[in-house]
C-alpha positions as CSV (number, residue, x, y, z in Angstrom):
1,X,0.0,0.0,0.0
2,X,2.5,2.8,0.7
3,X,4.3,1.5,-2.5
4,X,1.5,2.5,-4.1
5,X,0.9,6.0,-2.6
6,X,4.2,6.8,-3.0
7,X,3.5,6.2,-6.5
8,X,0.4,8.1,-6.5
9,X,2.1,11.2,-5.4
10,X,4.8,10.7,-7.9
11,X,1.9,10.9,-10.7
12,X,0.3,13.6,-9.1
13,X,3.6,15.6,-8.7
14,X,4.8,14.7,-12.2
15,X,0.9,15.8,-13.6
16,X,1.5,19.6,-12.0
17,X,5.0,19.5,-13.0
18,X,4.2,19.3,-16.6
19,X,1.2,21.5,-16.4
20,X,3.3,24.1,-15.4
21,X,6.5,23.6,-18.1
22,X,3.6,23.3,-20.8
23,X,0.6,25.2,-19.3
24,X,-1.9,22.8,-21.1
25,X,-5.0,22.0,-18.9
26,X,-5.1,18.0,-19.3
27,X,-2.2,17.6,-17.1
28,X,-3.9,19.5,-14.3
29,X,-7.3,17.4,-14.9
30,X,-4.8,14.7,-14.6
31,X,-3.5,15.2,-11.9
32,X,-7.0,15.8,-10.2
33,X,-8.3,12.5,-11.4
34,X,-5.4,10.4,-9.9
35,X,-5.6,12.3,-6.6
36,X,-9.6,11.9,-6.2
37,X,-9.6,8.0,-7.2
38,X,-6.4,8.0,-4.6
39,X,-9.1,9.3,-2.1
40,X,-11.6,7.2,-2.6
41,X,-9.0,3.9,-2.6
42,X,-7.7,5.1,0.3
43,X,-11.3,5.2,2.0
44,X,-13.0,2.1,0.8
45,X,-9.1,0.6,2.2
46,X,-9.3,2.2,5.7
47,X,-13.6,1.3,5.7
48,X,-12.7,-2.5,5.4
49,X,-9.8,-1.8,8.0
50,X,-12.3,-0.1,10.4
51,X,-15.0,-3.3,9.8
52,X,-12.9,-5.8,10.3
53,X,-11.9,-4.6,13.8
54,X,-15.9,-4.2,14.4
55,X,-17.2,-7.8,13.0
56,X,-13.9,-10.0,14.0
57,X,-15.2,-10.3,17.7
58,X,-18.7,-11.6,16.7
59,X,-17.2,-14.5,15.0
């Protein structure tokens, strides 16, 4: 997992990095993209984490 976010905020880095050498728009909505779907992995991970903890004592 942190392999993985380290390589998310490579992308994301290397997205505004080129948007601000060329100044053309996609890299920024690229950049966006990556970093909202990062979110949202990051919160279904850290949900299953959080019921796990809650439903292992029932069983």
């Amino acid at each position: 997992m942190r392999i993985v976010a380290v390589l998310v905020a490579i992308g994301i880095g290397a997205s505004v990095f080129a948007f601000i050498f060329t100044r053309e728009r996609r890299y920024l909505v690229l950049g966006w993209r990556l970093f909202r779907y990062a979110i949202i992995v990051a919160l279904l991970f850290f949900a299953l984490l959080i019921l796990e903890r809650v439903l292992v004592p029932f069983v």
